[in-house]
BAKE-301969 format. One record per residue (C-alpha): residue number from 1; z, y, x. Coordinates in nm, 2 decimals, padded with zeros to 4 digits. Each point is the difference from the previous one (the first is absolute). Layout:
node k = NUM	up = Z	north = Y	east = X;
...
# end
This chain:
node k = 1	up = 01.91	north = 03.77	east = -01.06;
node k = 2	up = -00.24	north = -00.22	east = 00.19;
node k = 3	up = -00.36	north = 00.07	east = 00.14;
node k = 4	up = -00.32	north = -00.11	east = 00.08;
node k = 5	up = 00.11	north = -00.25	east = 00.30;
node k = 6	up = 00.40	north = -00.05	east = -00.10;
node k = 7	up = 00.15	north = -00.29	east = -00.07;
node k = 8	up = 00.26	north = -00.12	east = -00.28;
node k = 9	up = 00.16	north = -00.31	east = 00.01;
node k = 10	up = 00.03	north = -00.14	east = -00.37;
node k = 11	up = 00.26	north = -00.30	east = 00.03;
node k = 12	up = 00.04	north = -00.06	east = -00.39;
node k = 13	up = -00.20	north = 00.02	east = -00.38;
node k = 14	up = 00.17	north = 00.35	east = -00.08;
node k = 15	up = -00.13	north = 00.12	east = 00.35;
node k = 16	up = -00.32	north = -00.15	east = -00.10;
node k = 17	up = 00.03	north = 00.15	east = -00.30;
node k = 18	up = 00.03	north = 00.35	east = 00.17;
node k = 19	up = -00.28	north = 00.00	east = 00.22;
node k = 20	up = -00.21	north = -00.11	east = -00.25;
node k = 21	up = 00.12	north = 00.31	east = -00.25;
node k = 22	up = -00.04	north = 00.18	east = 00.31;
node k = 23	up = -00.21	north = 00.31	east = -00.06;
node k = 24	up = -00.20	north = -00.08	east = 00.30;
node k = 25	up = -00.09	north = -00.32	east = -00.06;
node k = 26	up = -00.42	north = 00.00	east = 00.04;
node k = 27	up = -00.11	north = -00.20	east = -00.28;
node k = 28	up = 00.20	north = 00.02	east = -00.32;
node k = 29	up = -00.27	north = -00.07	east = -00.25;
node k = 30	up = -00.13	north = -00.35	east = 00.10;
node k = 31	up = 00.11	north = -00.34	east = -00.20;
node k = 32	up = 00.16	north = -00.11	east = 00.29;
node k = 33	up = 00.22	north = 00.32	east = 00.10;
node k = 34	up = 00.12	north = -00.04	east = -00.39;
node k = 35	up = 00.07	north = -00.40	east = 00.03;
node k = 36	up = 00.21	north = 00.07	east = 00.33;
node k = 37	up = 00.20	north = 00.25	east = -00.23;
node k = 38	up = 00.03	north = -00.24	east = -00.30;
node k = 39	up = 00.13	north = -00.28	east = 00.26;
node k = 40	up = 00.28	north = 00.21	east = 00.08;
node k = 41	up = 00.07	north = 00.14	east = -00.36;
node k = 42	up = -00.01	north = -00.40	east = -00.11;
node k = 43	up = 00.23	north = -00.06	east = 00.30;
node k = 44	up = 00.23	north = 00.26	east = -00.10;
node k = 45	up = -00.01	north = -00.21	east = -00.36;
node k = 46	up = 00.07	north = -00.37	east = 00.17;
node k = 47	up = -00.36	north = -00.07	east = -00.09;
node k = 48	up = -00.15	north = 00.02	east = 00.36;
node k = 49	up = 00.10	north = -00.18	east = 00.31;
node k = 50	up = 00.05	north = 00.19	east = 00.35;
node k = 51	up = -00.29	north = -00.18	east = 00.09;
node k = 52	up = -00.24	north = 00.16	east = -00.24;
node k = 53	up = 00.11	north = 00.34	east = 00.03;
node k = 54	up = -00.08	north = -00.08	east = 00.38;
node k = 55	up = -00.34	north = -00.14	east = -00.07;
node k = 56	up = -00.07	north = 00.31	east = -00.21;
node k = 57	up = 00.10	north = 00.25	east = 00.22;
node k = 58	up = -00.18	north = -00.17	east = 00.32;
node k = 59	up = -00.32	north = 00.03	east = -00.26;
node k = 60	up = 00.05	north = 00.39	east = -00.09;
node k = 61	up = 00.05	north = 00.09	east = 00.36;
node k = 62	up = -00.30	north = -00.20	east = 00.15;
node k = 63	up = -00.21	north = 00.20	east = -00.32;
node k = 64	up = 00.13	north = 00.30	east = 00.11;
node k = 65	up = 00.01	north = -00.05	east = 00.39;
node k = 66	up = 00.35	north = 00.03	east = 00.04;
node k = 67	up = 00.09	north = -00.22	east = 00.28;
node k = 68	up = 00.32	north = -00.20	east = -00.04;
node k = 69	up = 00.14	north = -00.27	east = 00.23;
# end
């Protein structure tokens, strides 16, 4: 389990998909936090490009101050 200060290095859409589901994710109830989730579900369907499930996530991390790199 991570902390406050950890890092995790996400490298694909399921990993994405993880920290997202992750129970300490900060902001779970904002538009945003659910489009980054829908990008990867749609993904998972052929019906999002790696791309978009990268713009989404970038947005629900910089929402919830989650720094990513």
């Amino acid at each position: 389990m991570l902390t406050v200060g950890q890092m995790r290095n996400v490298t694909s859409v399921i990993e994405v998909g993880e920290a997202l589901l992750d129970a300490r994710w900060p902001d779970k109830k904002s538009q945003v936090y659910k489009d980054a989730v829908s990008a990867c579900v749609a993904w998972s369907e052929d019906l999002a490009t790696l791309e978009q499930v990268r713009e989404a996530f970038r947005d629900a991390a910089a929402l919830a101050d989650v720094l990513i790199r």
